[in-house]
C-alpha positions as CSV (number, residue, x, y, z in Angstrom):
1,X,-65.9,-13.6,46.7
2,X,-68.1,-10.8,47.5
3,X,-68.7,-7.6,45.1
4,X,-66.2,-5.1,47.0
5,X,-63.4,-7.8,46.0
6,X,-64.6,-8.2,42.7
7,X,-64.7,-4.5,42.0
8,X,-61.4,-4.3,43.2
9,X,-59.6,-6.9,41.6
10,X,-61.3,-5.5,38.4
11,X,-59.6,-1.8,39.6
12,X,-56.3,-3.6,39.5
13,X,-56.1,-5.5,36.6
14,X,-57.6,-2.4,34.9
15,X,-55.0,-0.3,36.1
16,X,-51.9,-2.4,35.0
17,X,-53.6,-2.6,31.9
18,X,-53.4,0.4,31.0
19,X,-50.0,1.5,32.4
20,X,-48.7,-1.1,30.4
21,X,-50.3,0.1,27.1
22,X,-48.7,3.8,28.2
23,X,-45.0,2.1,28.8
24,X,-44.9,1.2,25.1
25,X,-41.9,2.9,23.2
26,X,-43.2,5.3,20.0
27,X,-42.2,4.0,16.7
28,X,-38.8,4.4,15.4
29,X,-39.3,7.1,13.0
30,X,-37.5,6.1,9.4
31,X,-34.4,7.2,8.1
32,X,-34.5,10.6,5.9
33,X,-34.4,10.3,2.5
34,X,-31.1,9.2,0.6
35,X,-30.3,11.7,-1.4
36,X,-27.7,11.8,-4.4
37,X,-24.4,11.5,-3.2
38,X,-20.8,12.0,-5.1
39,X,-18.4,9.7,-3.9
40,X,-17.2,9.8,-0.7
41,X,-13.2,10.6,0.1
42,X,-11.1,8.0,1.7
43,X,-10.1,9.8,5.3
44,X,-6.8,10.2,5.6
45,X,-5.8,6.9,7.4
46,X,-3.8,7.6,10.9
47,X,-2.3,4.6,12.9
48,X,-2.9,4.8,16.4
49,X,-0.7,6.3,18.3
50,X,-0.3,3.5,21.3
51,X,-1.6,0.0,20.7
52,X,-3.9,-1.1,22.6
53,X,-3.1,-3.5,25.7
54,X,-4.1,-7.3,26.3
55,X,-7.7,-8.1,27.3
56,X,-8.2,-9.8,31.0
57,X,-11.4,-11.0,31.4
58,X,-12.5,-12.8,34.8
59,X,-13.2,-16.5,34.4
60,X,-15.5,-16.3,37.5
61,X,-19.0,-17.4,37.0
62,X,-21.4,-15.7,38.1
63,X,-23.8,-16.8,41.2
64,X,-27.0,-18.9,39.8
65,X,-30.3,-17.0,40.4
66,X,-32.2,-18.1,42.9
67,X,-35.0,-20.3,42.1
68,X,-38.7,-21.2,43.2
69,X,-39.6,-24.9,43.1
70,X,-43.6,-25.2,42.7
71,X,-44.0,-29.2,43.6
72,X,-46.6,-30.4,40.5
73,X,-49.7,-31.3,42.0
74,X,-50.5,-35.1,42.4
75,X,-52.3,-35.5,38.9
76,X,-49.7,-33.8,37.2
77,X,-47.2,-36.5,34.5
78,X,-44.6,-34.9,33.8
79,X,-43.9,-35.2,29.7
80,X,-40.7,-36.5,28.9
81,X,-38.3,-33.7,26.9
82,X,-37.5,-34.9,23.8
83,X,-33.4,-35.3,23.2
84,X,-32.9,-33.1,19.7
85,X,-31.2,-35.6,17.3
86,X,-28.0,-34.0,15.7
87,X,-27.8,-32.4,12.7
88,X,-24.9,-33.1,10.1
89,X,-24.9,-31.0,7.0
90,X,-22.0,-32.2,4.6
91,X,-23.9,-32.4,0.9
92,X,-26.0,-29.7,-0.9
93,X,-28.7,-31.9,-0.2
94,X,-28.4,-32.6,3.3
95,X,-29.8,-29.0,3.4
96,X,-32.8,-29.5,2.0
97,X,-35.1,-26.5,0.9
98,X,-35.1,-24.6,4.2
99,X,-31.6,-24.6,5.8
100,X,-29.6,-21.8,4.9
101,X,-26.3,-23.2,2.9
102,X,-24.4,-20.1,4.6
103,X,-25.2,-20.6,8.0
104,X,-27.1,-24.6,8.6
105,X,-29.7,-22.8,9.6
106,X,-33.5,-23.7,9.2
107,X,-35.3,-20.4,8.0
108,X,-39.2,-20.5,8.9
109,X,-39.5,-19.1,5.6
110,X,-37.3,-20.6,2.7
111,X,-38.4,-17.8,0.5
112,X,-35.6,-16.4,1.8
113,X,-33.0,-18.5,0.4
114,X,-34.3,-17.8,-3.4
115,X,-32.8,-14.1,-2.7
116,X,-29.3,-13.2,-3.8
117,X,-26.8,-12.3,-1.2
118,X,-25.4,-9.1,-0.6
119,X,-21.8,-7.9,0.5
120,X,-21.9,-5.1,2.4
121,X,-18.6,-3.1,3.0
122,X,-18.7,-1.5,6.6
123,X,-16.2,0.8,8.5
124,X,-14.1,0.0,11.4
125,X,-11.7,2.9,11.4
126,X,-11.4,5.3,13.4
127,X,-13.3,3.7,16.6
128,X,-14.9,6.9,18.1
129,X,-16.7,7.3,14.5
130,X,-18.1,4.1,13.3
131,X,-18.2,2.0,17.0
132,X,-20.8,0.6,17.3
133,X,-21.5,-0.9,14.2
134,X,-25.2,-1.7,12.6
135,X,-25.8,-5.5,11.4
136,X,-23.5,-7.9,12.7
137,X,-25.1,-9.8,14.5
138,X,-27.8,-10.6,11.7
139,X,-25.0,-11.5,9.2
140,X,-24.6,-14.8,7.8
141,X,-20.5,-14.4,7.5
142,X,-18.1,-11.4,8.7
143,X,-15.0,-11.1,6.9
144,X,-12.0,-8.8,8.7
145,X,-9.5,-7.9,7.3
146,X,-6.7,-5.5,6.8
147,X,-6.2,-2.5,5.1
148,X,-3.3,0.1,4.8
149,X,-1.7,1.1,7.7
150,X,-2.8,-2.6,9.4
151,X,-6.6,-1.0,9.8
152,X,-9.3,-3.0,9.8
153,X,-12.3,-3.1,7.9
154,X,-15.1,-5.8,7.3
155,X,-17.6,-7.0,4.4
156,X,-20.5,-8.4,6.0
157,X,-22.7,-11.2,3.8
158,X,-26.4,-10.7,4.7
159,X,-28.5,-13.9,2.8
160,X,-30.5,-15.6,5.7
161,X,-31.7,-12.4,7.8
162,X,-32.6,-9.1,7.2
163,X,-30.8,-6.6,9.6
164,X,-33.3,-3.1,9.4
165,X,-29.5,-0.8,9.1
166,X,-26.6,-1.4,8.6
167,X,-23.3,0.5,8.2
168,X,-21.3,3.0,8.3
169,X,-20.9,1.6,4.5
170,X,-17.2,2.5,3.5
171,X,-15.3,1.8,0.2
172,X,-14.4,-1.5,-1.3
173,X,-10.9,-2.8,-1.3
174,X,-9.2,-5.9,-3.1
175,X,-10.8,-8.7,-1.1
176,X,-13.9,-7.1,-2.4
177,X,-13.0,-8.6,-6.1
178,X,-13.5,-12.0,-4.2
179,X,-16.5,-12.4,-2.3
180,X,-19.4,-11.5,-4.3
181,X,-17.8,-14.1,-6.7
182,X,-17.4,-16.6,-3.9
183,X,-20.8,-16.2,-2.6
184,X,-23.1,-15.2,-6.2
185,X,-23.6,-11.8,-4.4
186,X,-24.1,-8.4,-4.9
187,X,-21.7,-5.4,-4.1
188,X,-22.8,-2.5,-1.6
189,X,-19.9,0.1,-0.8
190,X,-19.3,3.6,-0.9
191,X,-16.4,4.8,-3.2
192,X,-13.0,3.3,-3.8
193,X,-10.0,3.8,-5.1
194,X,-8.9,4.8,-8.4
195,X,-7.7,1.4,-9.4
196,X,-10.3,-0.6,-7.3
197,X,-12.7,0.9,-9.4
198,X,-11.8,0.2,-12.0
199,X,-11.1,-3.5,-11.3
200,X,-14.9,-3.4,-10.0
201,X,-15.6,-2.0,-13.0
202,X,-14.5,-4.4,-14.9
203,X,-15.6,-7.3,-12.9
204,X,-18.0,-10.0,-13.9
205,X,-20.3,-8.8,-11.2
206,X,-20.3,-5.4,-12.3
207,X,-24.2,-5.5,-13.0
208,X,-24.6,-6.0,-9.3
209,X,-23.1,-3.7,-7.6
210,X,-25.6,-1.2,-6.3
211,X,-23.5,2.0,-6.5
212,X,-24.1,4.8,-3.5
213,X,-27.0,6.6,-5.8
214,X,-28.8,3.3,-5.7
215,X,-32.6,3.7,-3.1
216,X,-31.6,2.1,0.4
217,X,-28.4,4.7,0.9
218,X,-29.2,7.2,3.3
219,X,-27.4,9.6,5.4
220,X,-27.7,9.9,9.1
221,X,-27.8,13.6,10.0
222,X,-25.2,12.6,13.2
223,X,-22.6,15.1,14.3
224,X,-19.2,13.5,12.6
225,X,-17.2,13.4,9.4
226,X,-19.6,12.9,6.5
227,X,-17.7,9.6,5.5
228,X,-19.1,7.9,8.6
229,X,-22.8,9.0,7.9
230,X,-23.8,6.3,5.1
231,X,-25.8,3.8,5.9
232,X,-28.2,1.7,4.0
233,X,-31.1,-0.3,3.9
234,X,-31.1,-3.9,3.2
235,X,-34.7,-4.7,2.5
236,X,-34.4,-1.7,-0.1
237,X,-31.3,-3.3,-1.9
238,X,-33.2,-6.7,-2.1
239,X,-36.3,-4.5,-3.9
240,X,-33.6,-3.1,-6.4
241,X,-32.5,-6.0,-7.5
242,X,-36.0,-7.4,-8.0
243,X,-36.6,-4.8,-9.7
244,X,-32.9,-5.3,-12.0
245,X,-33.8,-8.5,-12.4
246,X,-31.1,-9.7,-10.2
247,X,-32.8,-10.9,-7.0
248,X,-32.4,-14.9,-8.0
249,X,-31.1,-17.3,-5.4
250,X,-27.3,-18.0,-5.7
251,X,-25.1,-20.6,-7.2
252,X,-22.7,-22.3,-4.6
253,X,-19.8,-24.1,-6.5
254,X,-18.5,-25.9,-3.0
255,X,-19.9,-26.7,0.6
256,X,-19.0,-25.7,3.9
257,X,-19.7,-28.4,6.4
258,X,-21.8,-28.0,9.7
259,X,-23.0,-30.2,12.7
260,X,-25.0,-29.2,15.8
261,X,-21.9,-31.9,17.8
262,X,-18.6,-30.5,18.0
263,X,-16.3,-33.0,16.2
264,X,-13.7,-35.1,17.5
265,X,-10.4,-33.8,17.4
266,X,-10.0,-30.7,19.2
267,X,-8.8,-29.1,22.3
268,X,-10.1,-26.7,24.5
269,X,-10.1,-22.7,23.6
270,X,-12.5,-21.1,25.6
271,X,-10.6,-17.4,25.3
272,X,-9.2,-16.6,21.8
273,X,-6.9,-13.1,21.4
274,X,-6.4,-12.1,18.0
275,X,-3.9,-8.8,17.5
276,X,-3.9,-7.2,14.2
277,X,-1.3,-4.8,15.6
278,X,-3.6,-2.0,15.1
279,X,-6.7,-3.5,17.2
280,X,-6.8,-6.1,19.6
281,X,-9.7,-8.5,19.3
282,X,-11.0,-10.8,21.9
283,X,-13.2,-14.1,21.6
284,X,-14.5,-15.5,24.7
285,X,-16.6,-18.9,24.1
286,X,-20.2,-19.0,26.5
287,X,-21.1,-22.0,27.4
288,X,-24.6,-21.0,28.1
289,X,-25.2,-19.8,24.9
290,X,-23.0,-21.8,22.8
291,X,-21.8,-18.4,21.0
292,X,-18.4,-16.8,21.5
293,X,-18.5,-13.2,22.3
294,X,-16.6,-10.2,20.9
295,X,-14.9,-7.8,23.1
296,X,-12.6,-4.9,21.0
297,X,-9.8,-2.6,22.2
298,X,-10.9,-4.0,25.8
299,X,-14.7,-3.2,24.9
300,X,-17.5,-5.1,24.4
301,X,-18.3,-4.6,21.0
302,X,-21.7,-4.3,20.2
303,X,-24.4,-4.4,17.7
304,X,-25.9,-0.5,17.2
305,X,-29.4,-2.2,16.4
306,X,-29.9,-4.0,19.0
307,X,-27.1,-3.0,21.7
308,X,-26.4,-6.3,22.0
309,X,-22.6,-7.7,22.2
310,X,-21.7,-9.1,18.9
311,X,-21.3,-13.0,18.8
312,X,-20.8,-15.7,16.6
313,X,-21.5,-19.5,16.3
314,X,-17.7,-20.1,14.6
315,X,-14.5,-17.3,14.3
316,X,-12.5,-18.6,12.1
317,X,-8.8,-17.9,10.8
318,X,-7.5,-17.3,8.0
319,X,-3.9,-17.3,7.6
320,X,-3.3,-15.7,3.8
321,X,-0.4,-14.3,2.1
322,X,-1.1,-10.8,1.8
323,X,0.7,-8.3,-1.1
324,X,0.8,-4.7,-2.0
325,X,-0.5,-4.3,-5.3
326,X,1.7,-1.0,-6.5
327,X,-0.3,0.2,-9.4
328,X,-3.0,1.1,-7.0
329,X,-2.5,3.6,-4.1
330,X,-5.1,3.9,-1.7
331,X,-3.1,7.3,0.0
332,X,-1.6,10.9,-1.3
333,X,0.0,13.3,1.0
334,X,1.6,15.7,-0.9
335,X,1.8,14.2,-4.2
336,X,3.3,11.5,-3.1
337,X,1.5,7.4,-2.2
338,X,2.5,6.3,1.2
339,X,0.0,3.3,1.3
340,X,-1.0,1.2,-2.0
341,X,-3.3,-1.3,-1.6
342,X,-3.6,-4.6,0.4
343,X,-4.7,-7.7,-1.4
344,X,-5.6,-10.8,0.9
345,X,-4.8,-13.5,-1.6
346,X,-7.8,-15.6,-0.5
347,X,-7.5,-18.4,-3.0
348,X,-5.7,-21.3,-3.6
349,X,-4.8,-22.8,0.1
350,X,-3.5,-22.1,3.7
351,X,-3.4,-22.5,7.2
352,X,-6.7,-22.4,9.2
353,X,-7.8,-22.3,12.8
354,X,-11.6,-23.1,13.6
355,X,-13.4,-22.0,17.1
356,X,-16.4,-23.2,17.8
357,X,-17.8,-25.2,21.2
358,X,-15.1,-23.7,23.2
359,X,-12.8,-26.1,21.5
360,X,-10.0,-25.0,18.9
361,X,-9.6,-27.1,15.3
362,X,-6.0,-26.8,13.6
363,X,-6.5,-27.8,9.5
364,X,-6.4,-25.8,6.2
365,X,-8.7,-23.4,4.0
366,X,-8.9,-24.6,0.7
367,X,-10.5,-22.5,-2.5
368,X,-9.3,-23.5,-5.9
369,X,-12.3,-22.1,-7.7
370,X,-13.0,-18.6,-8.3
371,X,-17.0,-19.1,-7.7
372,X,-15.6,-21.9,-4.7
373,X,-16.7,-21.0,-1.0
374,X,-14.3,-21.9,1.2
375,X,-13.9,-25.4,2.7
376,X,-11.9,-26.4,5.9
377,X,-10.0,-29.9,6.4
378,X,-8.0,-31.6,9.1
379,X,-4.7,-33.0,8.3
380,X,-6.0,-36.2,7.1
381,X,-8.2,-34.4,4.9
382,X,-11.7,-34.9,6.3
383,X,-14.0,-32.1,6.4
384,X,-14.1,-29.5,9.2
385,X,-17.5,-28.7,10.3
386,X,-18.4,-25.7,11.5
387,X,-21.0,-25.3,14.6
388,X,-24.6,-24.3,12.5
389,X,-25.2,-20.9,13.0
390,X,-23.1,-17.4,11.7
391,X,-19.3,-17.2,11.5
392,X,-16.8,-14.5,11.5
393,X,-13.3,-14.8,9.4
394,X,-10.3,-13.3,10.7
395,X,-8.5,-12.9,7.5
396,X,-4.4,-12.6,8.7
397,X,-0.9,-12.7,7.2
398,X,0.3,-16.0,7.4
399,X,3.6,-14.0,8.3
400,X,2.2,-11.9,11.9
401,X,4.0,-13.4,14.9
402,X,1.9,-14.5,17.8
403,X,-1.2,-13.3,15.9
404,X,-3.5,-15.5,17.7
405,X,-3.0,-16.4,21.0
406,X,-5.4,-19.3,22.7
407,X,-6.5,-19.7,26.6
408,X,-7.9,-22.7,27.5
């Protein structure tokens, strides 16, 4: 190659060089500063005024990308791909000292795991202020549930990964009395109830809860209601409770089961609709990807840190008997409660229905302990594994008709 080509090769790969260097985003600046806040008011709580209409979703596939076959040269041997063995996770100490005991999965650093985990309370209500939602996808475990009026809300369980935001944080409800005993974890919410809080109060995790003053609280700045603004910072939470002495790893009474092979037994669910009356929620399992996806209110529903569509290794059912409690109102107008509060009564047994692999499992939920996670058998009483990876629960009166509703 003679020195004109040289030079102008040189031009070339000189001038993508530095386009590329010019393409790159500026930093994300941080959040503002949290500062002291009071407690934030419950918003008055408004059911919608038409429900929302079943989710169609095409079952076409889409056309395979075309592809470029380069035929290996005549020296090339092609290595053989190694067949992954399966994975089976049914004992504390079939996880060793790197898989996550939430999730199955390996961490690259099991540091991690000697963290506590934290429950995060986050908004879902009313959808034009809190959709889309920071830190789902990062979660270990989602738990929906409802509220008054049939809202939803969710407490996330971060433990394995650390999502950089998440939020809108909202108050704590009944079912919060439940999980950071089920999972050893701390408490991060914004306000409550009269009689929640003092419940919470009372609780014997009550030196963990990291009230709204706490550092990793901020505020947005955004154009809404001021109850949708709080957010936090997980990686700031972890610090405070190093700094409480309260960052130790957690005690897990029971086991939840995993494999990497979906289990005999079960039949195909590759679309899953789940209608809370107030919202309509639909699963659809990928193949590809192995995940089931999220759509909401015929949305995709998506993660605000990534803008990615939220999805989930397992979506699990819960069917629990639900009560109003009626010393504890969660809504005044004019002097008068017209909605107490909602506990989930998420112990002792029930009904389950596990999703994973595009295939459905019919069994039971079982937690007789108060400091016991929850475990799932078939109706002979083996375990039900769930697929390794993050799961969402769909916590739901055992008494809602037609609540869940499967596609093949």
């Amino acid at each position: 190659m003679d020195k004109v080509v040289w030079k102008l090769v040189f031009l070339i790969i000189a001038s993508v060089t530095i386009f590329a260097a010019c393409s790159e985003p500026d930093p994300i600046p941080p959040a503002p500063p949290s500062p002291p806040q009071s407690p934030v008011a419950e918003e008055e709580v408004q059911p919608n005024e038409s429900l929302p209409t079943a989710v169609i979703l095409s079952t076409e596939s889409p056309a395979p990308a075309a592809t470029v076959t380069i035929p290996p040269s005549s020296t090339d041997t092609p290595e053989p791909t190694a067949t992954p063995l399966p994975v089976n996770l049914f004992s504390p100490e079939d996880f060793g000292e790197d898989r996550n005991r939430l999730t199955g999965e390996e961490v690259a650093d099991p540091a991690l795991l000697q963290r506590r985990p934290i429950a995060i309370k986050i908004s879902n209500a009313p959808p034009k202020w809190v959709r889309p939602q920071s830190g789902l996808n990062q979660a270990d475990l989602v738990f929906e549930h409802i509220t008054e009026a049939k809202i939803t809300r969710f407490t996330i369980i971060i433990y394995g990964q650390t999502p950089p935001d998440v939020g809108p944080i909202r108050s704590a409800r009944l079912i919060d009395l439940e999980l950071p005993a089920m999972y050893d974890s701390a408490l991060v919410y914004s306000g409550s109830s009269t009689g929640v809080r003092q419940l919470l109060l009372n609780s014997d995790f009550r030196p963990r809860i990291l009230f709204a003053t706490s550092p990793g609280y901020y505020r947005t700045g955004a154009n809404k209601p001021l109850e949708h603004t709080l957010y936090g910072k997980p990686e700031q939470f972890w610090e405070v409770l190093e700094e409480k002495g309260l960052g130790q790893a957690p005690t897990f009474n029971t086991q939840m089961a995993f494999t990497s092979e979906p289990p005999p037994g079960g039949t195909p669910a590759t679309d899953v609709t789940i209608d809370y009356d107030w919202t309509l929620i639909n699963w659809r399992y990928d193949p590809e990807s192995g995940r089931l996806h999220r759509w909401v209110d015929g949305a995709e529903h998506v993660d605000a840190n990534t803008d990615e569509q939220v999805q989930f290794a397992n979506v699990v059912v819960i069917l629990a008997n639900h009560i109003e409690d009626p010393n504890i109102c969660e809504q005044f107008i004019n002097g008068v409660c017209t909605a107490y509060s909602v506990q989930p009564q998420i112990f002792g047994s029930g009904a389950a229905v596990i999703f994973r692999d595009g295939q459905r499992y019919d069994g039971s939920w079982e937690r007789i302990g108060r400091y016991d996670l929850f475990t799932f058998k078939d109706e002979s009483g083996q375990p039900i594994p769930l697929q390794i990876g993050n799961t969402w629960f769909q916590v739901i009166p055992f008494w809602y008709d037609n609540a869940v509703v499967v596609a093949p």
